[in-house]
C-alpha positions as CSV (number, residue, x, y, z in Angstrom):
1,X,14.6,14.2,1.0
2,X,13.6,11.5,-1.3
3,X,12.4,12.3,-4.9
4,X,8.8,12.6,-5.3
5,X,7.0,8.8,-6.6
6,X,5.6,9.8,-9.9
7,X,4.3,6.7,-12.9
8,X,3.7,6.4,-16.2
9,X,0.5,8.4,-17.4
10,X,-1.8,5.3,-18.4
11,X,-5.0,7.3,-17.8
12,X,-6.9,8.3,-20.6
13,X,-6.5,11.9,-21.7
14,X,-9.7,13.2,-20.6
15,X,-8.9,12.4,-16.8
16,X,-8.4,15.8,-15.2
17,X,-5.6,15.5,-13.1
18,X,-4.7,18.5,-10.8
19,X,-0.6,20.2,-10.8
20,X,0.4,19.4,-7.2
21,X,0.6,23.3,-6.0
22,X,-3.5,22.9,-6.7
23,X,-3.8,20.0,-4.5
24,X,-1.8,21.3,-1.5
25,X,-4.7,24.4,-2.0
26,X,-7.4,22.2,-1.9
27,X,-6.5,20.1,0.8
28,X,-5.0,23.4,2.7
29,X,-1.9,22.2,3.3
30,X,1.8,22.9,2.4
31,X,3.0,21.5,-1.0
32,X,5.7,19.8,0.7
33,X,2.5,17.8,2.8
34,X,1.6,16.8,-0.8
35,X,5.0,15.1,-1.4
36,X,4.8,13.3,1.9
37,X,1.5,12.3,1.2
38,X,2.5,10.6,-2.4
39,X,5.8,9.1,-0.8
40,X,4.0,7.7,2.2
41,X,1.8,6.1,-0.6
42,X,-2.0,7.9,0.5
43,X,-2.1,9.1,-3.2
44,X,-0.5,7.6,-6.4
45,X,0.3,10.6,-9.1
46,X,1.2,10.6,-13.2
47,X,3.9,12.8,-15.1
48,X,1.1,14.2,-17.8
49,X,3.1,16.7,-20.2
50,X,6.1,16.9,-18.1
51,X,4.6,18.0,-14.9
52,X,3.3,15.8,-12.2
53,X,-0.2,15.5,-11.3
54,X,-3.0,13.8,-8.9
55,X,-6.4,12.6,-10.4
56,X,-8.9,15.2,-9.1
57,X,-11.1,12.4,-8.6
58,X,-9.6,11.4,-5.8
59,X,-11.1,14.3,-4.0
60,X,-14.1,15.5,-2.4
61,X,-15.6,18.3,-3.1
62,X,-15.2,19.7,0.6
63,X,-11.3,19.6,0.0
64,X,-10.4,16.4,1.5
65,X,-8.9,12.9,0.3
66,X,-12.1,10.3,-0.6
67,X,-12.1,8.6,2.4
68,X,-11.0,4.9,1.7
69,X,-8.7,5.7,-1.1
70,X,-5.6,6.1,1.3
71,X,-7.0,2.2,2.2
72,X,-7.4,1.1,-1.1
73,X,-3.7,2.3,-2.1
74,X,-2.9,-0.3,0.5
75,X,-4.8,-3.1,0.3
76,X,-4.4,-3.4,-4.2
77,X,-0.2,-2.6,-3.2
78,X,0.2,-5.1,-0.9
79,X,-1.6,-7.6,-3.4
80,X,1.6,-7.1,-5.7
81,X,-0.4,-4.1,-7.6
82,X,1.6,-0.9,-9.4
83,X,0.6,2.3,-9.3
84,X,-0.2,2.3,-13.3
85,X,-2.2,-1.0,-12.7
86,X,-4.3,0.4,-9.4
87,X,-4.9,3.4,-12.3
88,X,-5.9,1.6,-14.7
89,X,-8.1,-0.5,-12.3
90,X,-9.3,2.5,-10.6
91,X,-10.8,4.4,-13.8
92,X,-12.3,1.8,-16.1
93,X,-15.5,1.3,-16.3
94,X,-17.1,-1.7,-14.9
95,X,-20.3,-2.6,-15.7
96,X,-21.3,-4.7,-12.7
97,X,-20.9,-1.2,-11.0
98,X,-22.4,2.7,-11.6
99,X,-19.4,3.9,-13.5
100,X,-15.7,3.3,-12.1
101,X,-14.4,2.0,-9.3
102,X,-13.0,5.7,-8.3
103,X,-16.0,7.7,-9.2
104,X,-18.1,5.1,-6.8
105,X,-15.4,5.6,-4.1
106,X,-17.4,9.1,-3.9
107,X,-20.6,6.7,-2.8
108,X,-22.1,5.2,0.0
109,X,-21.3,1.7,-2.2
110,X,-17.2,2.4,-1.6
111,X,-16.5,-0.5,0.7
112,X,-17.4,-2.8,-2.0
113,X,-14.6,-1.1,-3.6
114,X,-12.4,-2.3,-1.0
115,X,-14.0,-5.9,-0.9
116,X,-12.6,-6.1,-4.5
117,X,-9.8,-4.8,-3.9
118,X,-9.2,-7.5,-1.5
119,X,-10.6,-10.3,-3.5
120,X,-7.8,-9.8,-6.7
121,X,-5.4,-9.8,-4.1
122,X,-5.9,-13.6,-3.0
């Protein structure tokens, strides 16, 4: 079994991130899932404080992945993106949209998420 893909912690402090026990109970699943789930790329996770951790943002609050982040991992790796770059992308704030591009993933706007995405691939 591989290790578990972990990066730098480039988001800023106040960025609640969830221990990865907590996000196999939120999605109901076994915490080995969880590691799966981060080594087959559907989620990108941080070492904050010596332990890693998931951005709870990229959550519903029904217990279930945002729908086109597993997508959006994708599409911003395969343009040649890291994980502490698709971060940093994913939680600044933009102000040609409501807030940042993870918090309007939780939107009915999120697959202009994805069309960006695309475009600073190309």
């Amino acid at each position: 079994m591989s290790a578990i893909p972990y990066c730098d912690d480039v988001l800023d402090p106040s960025v609640d991130v969830l221990q990865l026990p907590d996000v196999s109970k939120i999605l109901r699943v076994a915490v080995t899932r969880v590691h799966q789930m981060l080594r087959d790329g559907e989620l990108v996770a941080v070492r904050r404080n010596g332990v890693i951790a998931v951005p709870s943002e990229f959550f519903t609050e029904t217990g279930e992945v945002v729908r086109f982040l597993p997508g959006l991992l994708v599409v911003l790796r395969d343009g040649n993106f890291s994980d502490e770059e698709i971060l940093r992308w994913l939680f600044t704030e933009d102000d040609s949209l409501p807030g940042t591009p993870v918090s309007v993933l939780h939107t009915d706007h999120a697959r202009e998420i994805v069309r960006r995405a695309q475009a600073m691939g190309f």
